[in-house]
N, C-alpha and C positions, 0 to 999 in steps of 0.2 A: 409550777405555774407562777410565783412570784417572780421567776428567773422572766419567765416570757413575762411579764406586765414592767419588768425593767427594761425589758429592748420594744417597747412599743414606739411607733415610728406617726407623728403626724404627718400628712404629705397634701400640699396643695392638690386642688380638682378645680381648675376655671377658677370665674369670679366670686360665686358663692357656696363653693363645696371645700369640707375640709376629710381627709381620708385617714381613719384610726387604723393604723396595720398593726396586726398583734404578731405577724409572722409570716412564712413561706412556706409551710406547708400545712396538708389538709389535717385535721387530725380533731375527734370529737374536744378534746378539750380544750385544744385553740376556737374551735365555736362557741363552743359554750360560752366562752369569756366577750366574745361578740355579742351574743344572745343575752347577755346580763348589761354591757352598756348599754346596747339599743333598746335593752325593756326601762334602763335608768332614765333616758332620755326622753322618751316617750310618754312618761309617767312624770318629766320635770315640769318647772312651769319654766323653763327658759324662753324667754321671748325673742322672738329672730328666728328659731327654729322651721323650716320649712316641713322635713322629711328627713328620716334616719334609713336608710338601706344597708340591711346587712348583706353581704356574702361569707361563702366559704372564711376568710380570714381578716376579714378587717369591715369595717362600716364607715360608708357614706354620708356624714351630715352635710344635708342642706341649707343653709341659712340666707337670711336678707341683711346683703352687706349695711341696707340705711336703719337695721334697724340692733343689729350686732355685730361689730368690726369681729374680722380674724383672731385676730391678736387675743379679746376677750374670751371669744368662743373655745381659743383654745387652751388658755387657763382654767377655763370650768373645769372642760376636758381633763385635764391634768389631775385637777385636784379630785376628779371623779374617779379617776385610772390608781389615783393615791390610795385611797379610801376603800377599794374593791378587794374583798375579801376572796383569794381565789375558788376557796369552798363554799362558797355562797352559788354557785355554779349547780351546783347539786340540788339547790333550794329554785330550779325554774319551775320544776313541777309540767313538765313534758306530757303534753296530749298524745295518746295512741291512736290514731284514726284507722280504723279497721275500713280496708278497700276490698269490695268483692271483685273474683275477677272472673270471665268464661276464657277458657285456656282451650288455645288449639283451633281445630277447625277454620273457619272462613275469619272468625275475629284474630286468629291467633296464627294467620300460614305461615310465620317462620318457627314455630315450635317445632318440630320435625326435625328441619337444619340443627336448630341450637341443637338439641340431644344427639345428633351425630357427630355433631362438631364436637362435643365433650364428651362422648363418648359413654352417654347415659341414654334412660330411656326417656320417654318425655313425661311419664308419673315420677321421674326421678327431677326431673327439671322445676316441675311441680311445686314439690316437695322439698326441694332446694329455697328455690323463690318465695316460696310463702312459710319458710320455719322460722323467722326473725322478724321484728319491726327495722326499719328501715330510720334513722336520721333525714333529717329533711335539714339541710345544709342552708338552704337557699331557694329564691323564685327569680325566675328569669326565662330566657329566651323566648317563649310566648306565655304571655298573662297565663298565670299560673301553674307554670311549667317547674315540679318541686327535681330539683338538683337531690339526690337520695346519695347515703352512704350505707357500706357496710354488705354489701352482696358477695356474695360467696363467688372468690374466684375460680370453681368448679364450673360455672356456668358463663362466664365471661365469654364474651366471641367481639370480636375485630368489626369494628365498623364496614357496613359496605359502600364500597367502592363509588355505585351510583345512586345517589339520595330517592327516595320513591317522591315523585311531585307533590302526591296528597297522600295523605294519611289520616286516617278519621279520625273525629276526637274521641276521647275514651282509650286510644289502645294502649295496650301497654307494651312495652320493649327495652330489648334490651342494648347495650352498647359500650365495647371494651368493657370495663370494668364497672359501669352504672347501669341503673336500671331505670325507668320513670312512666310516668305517663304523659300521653298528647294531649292537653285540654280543651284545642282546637284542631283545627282541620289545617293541616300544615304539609310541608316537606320535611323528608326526615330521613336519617340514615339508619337509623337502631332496625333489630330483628323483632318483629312485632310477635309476640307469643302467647296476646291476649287483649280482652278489652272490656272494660270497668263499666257498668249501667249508670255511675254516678259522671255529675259536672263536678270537674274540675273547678272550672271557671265558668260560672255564670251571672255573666254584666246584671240579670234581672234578682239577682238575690240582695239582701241586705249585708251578706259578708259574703261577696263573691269567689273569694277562693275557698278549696275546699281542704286545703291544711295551707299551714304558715311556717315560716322557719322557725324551729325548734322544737316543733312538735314530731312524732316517730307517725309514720305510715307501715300498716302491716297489711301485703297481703292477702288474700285468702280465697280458693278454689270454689265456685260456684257451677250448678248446672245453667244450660241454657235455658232449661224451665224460667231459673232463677234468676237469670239473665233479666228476660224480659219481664219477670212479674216486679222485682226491683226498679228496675226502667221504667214502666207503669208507674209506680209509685212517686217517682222523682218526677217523673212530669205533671202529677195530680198534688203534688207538694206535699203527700202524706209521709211521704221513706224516714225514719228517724234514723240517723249518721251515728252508729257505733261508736260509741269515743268513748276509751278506758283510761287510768293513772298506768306511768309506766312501771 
């Protein structure tokens, strides 16, 4: 990890972004190392700072050129990326958000396909999907759309061809090599093989998304009983959101 904190690459964005690349490819401990500047950041008192956006391998600072030139912002930078202790990585202290899910049926009609396509049954697909917490890489493509890693290429399947227009919010699916859920009501290519009674994303909460980058998402097989008594619950604001230490 030191090696990669030596090739770190600052790289202009427009007039007031400056871009920290740790690398070029995905890999949890190139996040991590994202997921520790952008917590340094965000906890600084540097002034200028607008916003820090992580992705996959590098983060996004925002700044206001009249109130922190380049140039300074990016000797902070430096001396921050100086100072970073690669094992410190390990001290983020990673939230587990446990997600229920109802698999199959009307919420979940490409479940069927996937386990044909992999050559499994769909209690196996299941079983697959929900044995691990998931990395949350990232949020993008619609407000709180969590970027996930770590899915077992047993259940991978090929994007389809023609995007479905709408897709409800909650589903979950899957695609090439990722899995995620829809927060909203969207177009989308993934194989939908289930879907969540919790928001994602909901503008009216005080913390509207319902996991952050670098927190892990797991998972886990629900009846439709449970489906809707959950769902209930989140819309009466009673549901208490499962969250364990990884």
């Amino acid at each position: 990890m030191r090696e990669v904190l030596s090739r770190v690459k600052l790289l202009i964005a427009g007039e007031h972004g400056l871009v920290v690349e740790f690398g070029n490819v995905i890999s949890p401990e190139i996040n991590g190392l994202v997921q520790q500047l952008t917590r340094q950041l965000n906890s600084s008192a540097i002034t200028g700072i607008i916003e820090v956006v992580p992705t996959y391998r590098s983060a996004t600072v925002y700044f206001d050129p009249l109130i922190i030139n380049r140039q300074t912002l990016a000797q902070i930078i430096t001396q921050l990326l100086g100072d970073m202790q690669p094992h410190d990585q390990n001290q983020l202290n990673p939230r587990v958000v446990r997600v229920p899910v109802c698999y199959g049926g009307v919420f979940g009609p490409d479940l069927e396909f996937v386990a044909r396509y992999a050559s499994l049954s769909t209690q196996e697909v299941i079983a697959l999907h929900t044995s691990k917490p998931y990395l949350v890489y990232m949020l993008g493509f619609t407000p709180g759309f969590p970027y996930l890693g770590g899915m077992s290429d047993r259940i991978a399947v090929p994007r389809q061809e023609k995007p479905r227009q709408k897709i409800p919010a909650g589903s979950v699916g899957i695609g090439g090599y990722q899995t995620g859920i829809y927060p909203i009501e969207s177009p989308g290519e993934w194989w939908l093989i289930g879907r969540t009674p919790l928001k994602a994303f909901n503008p009216q909460s005080q913390n509207p998304f319902l996991v952050s980058a670098g927190d892990y998402l797991h998972f886990s097989d629900i009846t439709i009983d449970e489906y809707f008594k959950i769902r209930r619950a989140v819309d009466e604001g009673t549901y208490i959101l499962e969250v364990s230490a990884l």
